[in-house]
Phi, psi and omega in degrees: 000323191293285201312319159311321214249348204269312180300327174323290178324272143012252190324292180312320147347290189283316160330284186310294195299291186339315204274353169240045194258149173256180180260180204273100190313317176281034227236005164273346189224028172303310177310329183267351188279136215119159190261128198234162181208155195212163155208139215234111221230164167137190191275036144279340185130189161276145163229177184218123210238150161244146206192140184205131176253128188195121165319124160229168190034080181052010192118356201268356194199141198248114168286152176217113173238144199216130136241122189272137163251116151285157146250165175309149165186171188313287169348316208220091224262339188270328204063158185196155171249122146241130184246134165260143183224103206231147198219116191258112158213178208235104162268122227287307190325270230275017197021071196200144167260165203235091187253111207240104188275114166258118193247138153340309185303334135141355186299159164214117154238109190286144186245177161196166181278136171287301174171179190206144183276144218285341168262025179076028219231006173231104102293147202239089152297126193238138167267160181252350174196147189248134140304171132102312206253139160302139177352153163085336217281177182218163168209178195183117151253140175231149180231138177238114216272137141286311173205208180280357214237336194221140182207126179266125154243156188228130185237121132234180205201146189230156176263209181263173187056012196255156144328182157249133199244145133314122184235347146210152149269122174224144190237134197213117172238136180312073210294328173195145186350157134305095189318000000 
């Protein structure tokens, strides 16, 4: 009776976790984890961009490290590096991921998801704030997944009262395996 009423337990257990197992919150953004080089076009010029994606702190955060090379050119006669660090997490409250850009430049802008497309191959970040920037300004990133090897980013940025300009297009192929 005892081993009996122990199995019990046991099945029911394994039952209860099954029936509450979540699905893989992160499994929209599976794709970017890993190292990428891109070049990149827009109003700074043309660039050569590096990007890396990576699980931090036990899985609970997505690391984003980005450095863009301008070279001198006509657009941008001086040239210029830009660097960034973005940490992509899941706020449990408002259920909406969170993308929080820190630029050199000394600007922070926080995103949220817009939306990701029913086959999962469009996401689209809106900001909800610019640190850094006078009142108004908006920005919006979209990614378009290509393949397993590829992904098209898209930037843009509005002033205040203004429309949204594109302000780089970058083609980003994966440089090494998927961990």
């Amino acid at each position: 009776m005892k081993t009996l009423l122990a199995f019990a337990f046991v099945l029911s257990s394994v039952l209860t976790t099954f029936s509450q197992a979540k699905p893989d919150v992160w499994k929209p953004f599976q794709h970017f984890i890993g190292e990428w080089k891109g070049v990149g076009g827009g109003q700074p010029g043309t660039g050569d961009y590096e990007r890396s994606y990576k699980f931090i702190y036990d899985g609970k955060f997505i690391e984003v490290r980005n450095r863009s090379v301008y070279a001198k050119q006509e657009k941008n006669p001086k040239g210029e590096i830009h660097e960034d660090i973005g940490y992509i997490s899941y706020d449990k409250t408002r259920k909406l991921f969170i993308l929080r850009q820190f630029h050199k430049e000394g600007f922070v802008t926080q995103y949220k998801l817009d939306d990701i497309s029913a086959d999962g191959k469009i996401i689209i970040f809106v900001s909800e704030s610019i640190e850094g920037l006078p009142p108004g300004y908006r920005a919006f990133e979209t990614y378009k997944l290509n393949d397993n090897n590829e992904f098209t980013e898209t930037f843009e940025v509005a002033e205040p009262n203004k429309d949204f300009e594109v302000y780089t297009k970058t083609g980003f192929k994966r440089t090494a395996p998927k961990p």
